[in-house]
C-alpha positions as a Markdown table, in Angstrom:
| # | Residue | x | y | z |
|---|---|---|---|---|
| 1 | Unk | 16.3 | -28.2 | 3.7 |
| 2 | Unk | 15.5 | -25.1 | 5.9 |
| 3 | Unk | 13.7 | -27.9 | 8.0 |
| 4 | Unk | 16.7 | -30.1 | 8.5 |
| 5 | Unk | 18.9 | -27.3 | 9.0 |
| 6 | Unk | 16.6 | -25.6 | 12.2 |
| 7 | Unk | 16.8 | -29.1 | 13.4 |
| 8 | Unk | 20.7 | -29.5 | 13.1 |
| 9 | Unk | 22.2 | -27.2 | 16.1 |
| 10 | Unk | 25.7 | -26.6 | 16.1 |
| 11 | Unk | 26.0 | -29.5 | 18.8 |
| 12 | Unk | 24.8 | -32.0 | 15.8 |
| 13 | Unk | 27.7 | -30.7 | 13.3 |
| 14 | Unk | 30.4 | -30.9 | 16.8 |
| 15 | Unk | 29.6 | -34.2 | 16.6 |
| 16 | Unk | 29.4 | -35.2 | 13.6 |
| 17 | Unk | 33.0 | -33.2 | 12.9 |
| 18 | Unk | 34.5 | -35.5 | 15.5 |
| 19 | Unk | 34.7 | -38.2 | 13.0 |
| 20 | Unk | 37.0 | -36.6 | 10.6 |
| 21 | Unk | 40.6 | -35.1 | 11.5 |
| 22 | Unk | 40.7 | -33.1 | 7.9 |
| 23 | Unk | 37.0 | -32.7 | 7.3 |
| 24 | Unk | 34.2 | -30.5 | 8.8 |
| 25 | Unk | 30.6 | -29.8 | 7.9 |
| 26 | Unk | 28.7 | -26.5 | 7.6 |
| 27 | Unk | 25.6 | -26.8 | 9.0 |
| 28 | Unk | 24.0 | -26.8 | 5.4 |
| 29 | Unk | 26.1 | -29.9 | 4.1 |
| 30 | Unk | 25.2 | -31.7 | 7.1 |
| 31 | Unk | 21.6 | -30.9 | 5.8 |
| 32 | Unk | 22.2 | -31.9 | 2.6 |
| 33 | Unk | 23.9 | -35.1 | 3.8 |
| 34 | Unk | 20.9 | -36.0 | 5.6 |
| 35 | Unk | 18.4 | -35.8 | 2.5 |
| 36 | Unk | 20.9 | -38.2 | 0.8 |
| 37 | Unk | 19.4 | -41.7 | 0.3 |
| 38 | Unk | 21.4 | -45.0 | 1.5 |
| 39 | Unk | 23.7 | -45.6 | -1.3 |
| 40 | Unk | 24.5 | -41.5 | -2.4 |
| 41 | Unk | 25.4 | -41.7 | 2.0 |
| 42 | Unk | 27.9 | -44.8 | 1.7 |
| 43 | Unk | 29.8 | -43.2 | -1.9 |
| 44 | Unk | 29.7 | -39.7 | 0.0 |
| 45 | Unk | 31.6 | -41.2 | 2.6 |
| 46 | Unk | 33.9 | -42.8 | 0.6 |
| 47 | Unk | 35.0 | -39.7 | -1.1 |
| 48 | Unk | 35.6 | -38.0 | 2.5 |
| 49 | Unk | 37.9 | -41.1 | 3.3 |
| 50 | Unk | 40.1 | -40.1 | 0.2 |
| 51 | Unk | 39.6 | -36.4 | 1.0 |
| 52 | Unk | 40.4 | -36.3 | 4.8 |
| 53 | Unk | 43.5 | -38.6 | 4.1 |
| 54 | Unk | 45.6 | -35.9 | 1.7 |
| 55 | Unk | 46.7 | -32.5 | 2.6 |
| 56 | Unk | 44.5 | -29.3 | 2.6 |
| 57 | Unk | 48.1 | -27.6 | 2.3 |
| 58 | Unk | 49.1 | -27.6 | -1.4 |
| 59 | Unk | 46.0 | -29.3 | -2.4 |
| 60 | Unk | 45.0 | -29.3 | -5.9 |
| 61 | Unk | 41.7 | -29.9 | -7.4 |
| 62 | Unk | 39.3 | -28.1 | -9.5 |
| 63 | Unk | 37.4 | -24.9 | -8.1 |
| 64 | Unk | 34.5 | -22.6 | -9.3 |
| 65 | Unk | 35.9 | -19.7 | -11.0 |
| 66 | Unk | 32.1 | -17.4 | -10.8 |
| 67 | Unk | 32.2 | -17.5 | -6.7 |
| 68 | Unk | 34.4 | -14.7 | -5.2 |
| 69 | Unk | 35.2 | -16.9 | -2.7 |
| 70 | Unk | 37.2 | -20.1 | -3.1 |
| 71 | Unk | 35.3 | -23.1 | -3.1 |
| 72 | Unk | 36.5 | -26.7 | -4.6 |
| 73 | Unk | 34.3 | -29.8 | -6.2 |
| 74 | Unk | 34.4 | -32.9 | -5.8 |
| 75 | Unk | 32.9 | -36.2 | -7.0 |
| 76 | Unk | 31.3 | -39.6 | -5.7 |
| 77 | Unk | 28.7 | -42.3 | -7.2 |
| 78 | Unk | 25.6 | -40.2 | -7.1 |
| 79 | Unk | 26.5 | -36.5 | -7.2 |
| 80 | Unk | 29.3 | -33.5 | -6.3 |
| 81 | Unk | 30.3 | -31.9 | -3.2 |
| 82 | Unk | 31.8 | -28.5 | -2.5 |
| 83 | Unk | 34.4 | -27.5 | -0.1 |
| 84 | Unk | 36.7 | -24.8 | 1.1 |
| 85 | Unk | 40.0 | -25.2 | 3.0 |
| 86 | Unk | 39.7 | -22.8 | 6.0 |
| 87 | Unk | 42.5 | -23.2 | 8.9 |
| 88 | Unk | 44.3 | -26.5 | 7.3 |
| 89 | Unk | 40.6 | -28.0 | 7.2 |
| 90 | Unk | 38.7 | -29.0 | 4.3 |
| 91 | Unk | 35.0 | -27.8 | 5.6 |
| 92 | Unk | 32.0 | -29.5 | 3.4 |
| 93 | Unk | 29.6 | -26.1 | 2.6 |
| 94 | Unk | 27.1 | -27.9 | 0.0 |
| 95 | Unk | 26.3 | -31.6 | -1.5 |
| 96 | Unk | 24.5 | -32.1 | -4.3 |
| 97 | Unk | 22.8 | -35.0 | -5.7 |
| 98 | Unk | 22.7 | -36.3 | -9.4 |
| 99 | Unk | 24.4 | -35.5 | -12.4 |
| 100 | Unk | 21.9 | -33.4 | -14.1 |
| 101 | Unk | 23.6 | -29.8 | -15.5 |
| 102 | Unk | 20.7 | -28.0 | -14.9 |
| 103 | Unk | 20.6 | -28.8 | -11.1 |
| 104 | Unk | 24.2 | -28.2 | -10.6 |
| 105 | Unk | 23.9 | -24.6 | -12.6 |
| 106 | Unk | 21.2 | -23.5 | -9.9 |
| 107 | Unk | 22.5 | -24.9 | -6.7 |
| 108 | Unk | 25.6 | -23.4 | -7.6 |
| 109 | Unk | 24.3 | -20.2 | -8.2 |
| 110 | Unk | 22.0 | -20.3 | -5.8 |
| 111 | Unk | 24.6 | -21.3 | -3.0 |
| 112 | Unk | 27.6 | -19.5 | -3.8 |
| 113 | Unk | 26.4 | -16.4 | -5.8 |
């Protein structure tokens, strides 16, 4: 991941935050995004369609209560992404892939602890 993320300048995530009008990427998630395979890319997507159309004010979904900052999840076919809403933006800090519990415990702690 450290790889990807040396590799991503902030000229990569300009980019690739042009395609969204609600959505940006930390540099991380954009990292993350890249070790996604095909399919986990395509659902991903999918979810940020949904996401970027509805309203970072007054939005409502389900947020980490051990992270002293705030910091949302969501879902797609393959595994869960994280978000904040900073300036009227919903910006993408982490993706994760898979279901499994145990992954989700340590990439949450390890992210946002």
């Amino acid at each position: 991941v450290n790889k990807y993320e040396n590799l991503l300048s902030k000229d990569w995530v300009s980019i690739f935050n042009l395609v969204w009008e609600k959505v940006k990427f930390s540099p991380r998630a954009l990292a993350d995004f890249m070790e996604l395979n095909q399919k986990e890319k395509i659902q991903f997507i999918k979810a940020l369609k949904k996401l970027d159309k509805s309203d970072p004010k007054g939005h409502k979904a389900q947020s980490l209560t051990i992270s002293d900052q705030t910091v949302f999840k969501g879902r797609f076919a393959g595994g869960r992404f994280y978000y904040q809403i900073n300036n009227g933006m919903f910006e993408i800090v982490g993706i994760l892939q898979g279901e499994d519990e145990k992954s989700k415990d340590r990439f949450i702690r390890e992210r946002f602890n």
